[in-house]
C-alpha distance (Angstrom), angle and dihedral (degrees) to the residues before:
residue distance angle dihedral
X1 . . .
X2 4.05 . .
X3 3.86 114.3 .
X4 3.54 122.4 -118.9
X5 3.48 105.7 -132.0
X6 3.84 139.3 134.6
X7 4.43 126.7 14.3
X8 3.58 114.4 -22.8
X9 3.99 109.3 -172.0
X10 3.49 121.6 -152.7
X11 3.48 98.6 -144.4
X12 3.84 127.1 -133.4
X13 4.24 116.6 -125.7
X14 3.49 108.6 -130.5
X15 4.12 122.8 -143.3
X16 3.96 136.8 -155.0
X17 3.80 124.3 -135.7
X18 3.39 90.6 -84.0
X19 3.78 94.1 62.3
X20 3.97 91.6 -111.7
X21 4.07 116.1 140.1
X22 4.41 88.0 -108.2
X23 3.81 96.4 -137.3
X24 3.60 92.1 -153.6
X25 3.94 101.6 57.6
X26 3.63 85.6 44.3
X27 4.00 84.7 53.9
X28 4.20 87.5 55.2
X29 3.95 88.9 43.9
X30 3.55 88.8 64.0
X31 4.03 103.1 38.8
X32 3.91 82.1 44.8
X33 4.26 87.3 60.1
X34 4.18 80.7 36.6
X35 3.51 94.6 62.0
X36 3.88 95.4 35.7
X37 4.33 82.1 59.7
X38 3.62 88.0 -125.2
X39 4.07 101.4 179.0
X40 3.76 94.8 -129.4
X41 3.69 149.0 -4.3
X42 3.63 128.5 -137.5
X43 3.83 125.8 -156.3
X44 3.40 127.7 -156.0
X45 3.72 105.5 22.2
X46 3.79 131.9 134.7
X47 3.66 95.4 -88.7
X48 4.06 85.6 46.2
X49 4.11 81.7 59.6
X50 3.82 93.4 -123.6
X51 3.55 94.1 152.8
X52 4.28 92.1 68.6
X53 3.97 92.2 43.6
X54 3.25 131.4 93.7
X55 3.98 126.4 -124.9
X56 3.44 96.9 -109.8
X57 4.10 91.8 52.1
X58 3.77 84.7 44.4
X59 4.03 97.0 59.8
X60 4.10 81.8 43.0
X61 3.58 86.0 60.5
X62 3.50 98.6 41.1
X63 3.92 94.5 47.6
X64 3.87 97.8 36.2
X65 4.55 84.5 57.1
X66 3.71 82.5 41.4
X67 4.34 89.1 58.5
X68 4.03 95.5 34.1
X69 4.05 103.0 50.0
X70 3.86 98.0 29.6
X71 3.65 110.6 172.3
X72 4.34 89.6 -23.5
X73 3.67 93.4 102.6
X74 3.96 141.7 -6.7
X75 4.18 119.8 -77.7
X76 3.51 119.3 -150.6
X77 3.73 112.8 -163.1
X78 3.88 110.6 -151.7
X79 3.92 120.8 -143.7
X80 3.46 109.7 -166.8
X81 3.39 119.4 154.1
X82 4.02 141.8 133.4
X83 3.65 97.3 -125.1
X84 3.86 113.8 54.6
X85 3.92 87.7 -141.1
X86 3.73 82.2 64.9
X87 3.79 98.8 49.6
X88 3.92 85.8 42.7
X89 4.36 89.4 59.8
X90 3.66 89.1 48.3
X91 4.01 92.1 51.5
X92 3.35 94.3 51.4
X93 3.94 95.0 45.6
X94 4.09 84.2 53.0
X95 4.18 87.2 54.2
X96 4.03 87.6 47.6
X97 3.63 95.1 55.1
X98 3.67 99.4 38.8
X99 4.22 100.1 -112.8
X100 3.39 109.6 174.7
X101 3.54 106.5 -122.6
X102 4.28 133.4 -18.6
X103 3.33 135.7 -108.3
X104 3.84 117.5 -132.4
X105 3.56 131.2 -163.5
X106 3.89 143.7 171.3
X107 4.45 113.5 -91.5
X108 3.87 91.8 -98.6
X109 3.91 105.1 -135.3
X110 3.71 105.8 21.5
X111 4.03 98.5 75.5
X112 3.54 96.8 -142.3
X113 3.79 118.1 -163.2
X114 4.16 113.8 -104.1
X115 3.79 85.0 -107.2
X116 4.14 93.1 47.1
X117 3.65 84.8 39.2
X118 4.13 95.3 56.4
X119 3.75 86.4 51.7
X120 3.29 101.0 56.2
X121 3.91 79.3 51.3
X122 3.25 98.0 50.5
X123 4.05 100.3 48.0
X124 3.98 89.9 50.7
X125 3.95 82.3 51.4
X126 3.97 91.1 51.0
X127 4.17 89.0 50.3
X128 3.58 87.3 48.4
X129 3.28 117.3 37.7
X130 3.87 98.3 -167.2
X131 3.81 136.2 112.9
X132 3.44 114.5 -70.6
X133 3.95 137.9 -125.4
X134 3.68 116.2 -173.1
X135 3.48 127.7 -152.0
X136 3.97 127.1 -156.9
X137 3.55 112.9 -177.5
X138 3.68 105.0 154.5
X139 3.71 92.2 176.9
X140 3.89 87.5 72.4
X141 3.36 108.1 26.4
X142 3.67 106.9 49.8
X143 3.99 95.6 -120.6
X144 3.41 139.2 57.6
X145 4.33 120.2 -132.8
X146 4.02 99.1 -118.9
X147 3.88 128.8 -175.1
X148 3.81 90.3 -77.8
X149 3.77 92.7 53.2
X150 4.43 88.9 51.3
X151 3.88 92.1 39.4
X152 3.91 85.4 61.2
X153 3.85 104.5 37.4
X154 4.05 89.6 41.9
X155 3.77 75.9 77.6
X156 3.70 91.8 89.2
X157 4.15 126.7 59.9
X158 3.79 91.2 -136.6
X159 3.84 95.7 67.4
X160 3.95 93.6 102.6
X161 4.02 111.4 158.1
X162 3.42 138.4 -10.5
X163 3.39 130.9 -138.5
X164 3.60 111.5 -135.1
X165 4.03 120.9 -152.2
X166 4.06 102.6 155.1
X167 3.85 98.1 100.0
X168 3.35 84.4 -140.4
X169 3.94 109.5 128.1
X170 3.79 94.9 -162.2
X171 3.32 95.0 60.8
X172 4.12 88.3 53.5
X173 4.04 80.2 52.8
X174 3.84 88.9 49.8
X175 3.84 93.8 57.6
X176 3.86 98.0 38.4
X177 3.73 91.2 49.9
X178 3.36 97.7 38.3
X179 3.63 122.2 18.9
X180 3.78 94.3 31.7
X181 4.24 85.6 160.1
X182 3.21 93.1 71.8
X183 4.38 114.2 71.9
X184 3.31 117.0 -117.7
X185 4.08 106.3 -129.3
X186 3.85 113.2 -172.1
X187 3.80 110.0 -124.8
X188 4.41 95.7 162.5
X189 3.67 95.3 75.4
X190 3.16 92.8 -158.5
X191 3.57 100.2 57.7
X192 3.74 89.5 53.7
X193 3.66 93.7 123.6
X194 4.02 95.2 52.3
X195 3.27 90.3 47.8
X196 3.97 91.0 50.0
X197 3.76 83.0 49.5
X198 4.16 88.8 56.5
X199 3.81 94.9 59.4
X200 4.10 94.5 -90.7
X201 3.35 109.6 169.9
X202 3.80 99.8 -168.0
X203 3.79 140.6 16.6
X204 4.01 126.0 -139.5
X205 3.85 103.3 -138.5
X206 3.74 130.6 179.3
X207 3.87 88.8 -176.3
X208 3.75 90.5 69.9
X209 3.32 89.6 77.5
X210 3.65 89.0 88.4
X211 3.23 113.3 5.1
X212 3.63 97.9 41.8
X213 3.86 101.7 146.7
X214 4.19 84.0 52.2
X215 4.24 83.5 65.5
X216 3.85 96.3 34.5
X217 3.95 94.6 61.4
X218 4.31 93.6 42.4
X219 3.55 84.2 60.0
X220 3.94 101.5 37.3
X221 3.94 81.2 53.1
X222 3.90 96.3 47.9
X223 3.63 105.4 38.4
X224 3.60 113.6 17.5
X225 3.97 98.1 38.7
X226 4.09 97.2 21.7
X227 3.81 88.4 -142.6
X228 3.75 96.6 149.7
X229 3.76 90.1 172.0
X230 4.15 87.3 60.2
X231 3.62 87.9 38.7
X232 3.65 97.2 62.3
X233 3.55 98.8 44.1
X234 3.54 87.8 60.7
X235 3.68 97.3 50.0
X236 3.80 93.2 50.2
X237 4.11 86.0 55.6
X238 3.78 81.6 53.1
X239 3.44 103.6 44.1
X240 3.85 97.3 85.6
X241 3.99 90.0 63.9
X242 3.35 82.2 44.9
X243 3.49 96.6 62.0
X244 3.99 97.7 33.2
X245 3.66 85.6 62.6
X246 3.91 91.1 49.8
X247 3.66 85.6 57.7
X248 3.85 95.6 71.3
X249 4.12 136.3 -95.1
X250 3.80 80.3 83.5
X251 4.01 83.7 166.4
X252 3.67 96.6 34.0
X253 4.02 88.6 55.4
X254 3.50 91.8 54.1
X255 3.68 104.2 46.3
X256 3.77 84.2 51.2
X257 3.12 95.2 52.5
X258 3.53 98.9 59.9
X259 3.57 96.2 45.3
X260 4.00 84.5 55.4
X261 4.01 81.2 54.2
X262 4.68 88.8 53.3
X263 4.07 86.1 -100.3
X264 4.32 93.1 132.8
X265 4.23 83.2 -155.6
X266 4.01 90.7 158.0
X267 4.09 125.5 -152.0
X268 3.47 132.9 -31.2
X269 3.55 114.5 -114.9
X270 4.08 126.6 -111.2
X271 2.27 137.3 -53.5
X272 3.50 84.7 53.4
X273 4.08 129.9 66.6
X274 3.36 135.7 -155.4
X275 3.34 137.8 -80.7
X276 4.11 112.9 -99.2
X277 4.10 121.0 -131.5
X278 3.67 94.2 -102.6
X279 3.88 90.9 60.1
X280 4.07 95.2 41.7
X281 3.54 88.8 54.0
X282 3.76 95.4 44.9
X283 3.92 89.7 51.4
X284 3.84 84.6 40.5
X285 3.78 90.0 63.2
X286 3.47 92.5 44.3
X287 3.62 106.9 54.5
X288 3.70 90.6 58.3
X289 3.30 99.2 49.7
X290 3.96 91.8 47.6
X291 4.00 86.1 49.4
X292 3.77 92.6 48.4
X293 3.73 91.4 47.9
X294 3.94 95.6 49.3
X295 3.78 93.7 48.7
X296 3.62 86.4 54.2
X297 3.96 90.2 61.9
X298 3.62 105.0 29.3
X299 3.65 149.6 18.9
X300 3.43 113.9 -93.1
């Protein structure tokens, strides 16, 4: 069983002109989080776009990240998909080409009960057969997972970590207290530090895209050296990303963002737009200050 432990980046999918995924961009996206010894990468998240690509251009995805980071890093093969058959296709793709562990979230739209929802869990696990993230993100999916939900899919070893996006801070209680097997994985970035303080191990981060260093050094200082006090000067020189990326264009921001960091990563597709000048120049401004604020704290 791999640990969960350290940055994992969902990474963004880049696209030409033509509104194609461009396989080579995506190929310097991932040597770019390589290079910045990013801990893992996940494919075929929300900040990855899944939800506007086909299947076909997510198993290219999910094969091409398989070829470029070999055994460099850790790949995290998301599932997502309304219909558990779905999920269950992308599962079994991750087993073919040797992904390190899956991704599994709740069928957005549906509303499943805990009990449906920890079956359609469990049957992507059985295709699979490969450690497990979870993902609860409530705010997109409709439901939240609950204590019924983990009681039933702690029934299988390959439930690892969960990556936990409902803002809510007693459900981060719930899982520490109770279902201490299962990693906690910091998905509200800006709760990074509480979680850090709840014996998280590793923090899901769509920011790391391009400011990956930024991430590296909040959690070098919070876990590996348990300096708090360094810790929390580096999240308050984060916090006004943070809060940008509250704001809305979550996606947006962090496609533009790596361009302002020479990744050429395109558009995102509809049904979103673009970000307008006022907002690139706003994140602009903030990016360097959060840099220069970091790098007066830590080594980056």
């Amino acid at each position: 069983m791999i640990k969960f432990e350290g940055i994992y980046t969902p990474a963004v999918t880049p696209y030409a002109a033509d509104g194609q995924i461009d396989k080579n961009k995506f190929a310097e996206v991932l040597e770019s989080l390589i290079e910045a010894r990013v801990h893992g990468i996940i494919i075929g998240g929300s900040t990855g776009e899944y939800y506007s690509q086909s299947a076909e251009e997510r198993f290219t995805l999910a094969a091409l990240a398989r070829e470029v980071i070999g055994n460099r890093t850790q790949l995290i093969v998301g599932t997502g998909a309304t219909r558990t058959e779905d999920a269950v296709e992308y599962a079994r793709h991750a087993k073919q080409i040797k992904a390190d562990a899956i991704l599994v979230t709740s069928p957005p739209y549906a509303l499943p009960t805990e009990t449906e929802n920890a079956h359609h869990a469990l049957t992507v696990d059985k295709a699979a057969d490969l450690p497990i993230m979870l993902y609860n993100y409530p705010a997109r999916m409709g439901i939240s997972m609950g204590e019924t939900y983990f009681t039933a899919v702690s029934r299988s070893a390959n439930v690892a970590a969960i990556k936990e996006s409902s803002g809510d801070m007693n459900n981060l209680h719930l899982l520490a207290l109770k279902f201490p097997h299962i990693a906690l994985s910091c998905g509200w970035d800006d709760l990074a530090l509480e979680f850090f303080a709840w014996g998280a191990r590793s923090w899901v981060c769509a920011g790391s895209n391009f400011i990956p260093r930024e991430h590296v050094a909040l959690y070098q200082a919070a876990v590996v050296e348990q300096d708090f006090t360094k810790a929390r000067k580096i999240m308050s020189a984060l916090m006004p990303l943070m809060n940008f990326l509250d704001g809305g264009k979550f996606v947006q921001s962090i496609k533009f963002g790596c361009e302002l960091q020479g990744l050429q990563v395109g558009p995102v597709r509809s049904p979103l737009l673009p970000m307008d000048e006022e907002e690139q120049q706003t994140l602009q401004s903030i990016i360097k200050e959060v840099k220069r604020n970091v790098a007066a704290v830590a080594v980056i």
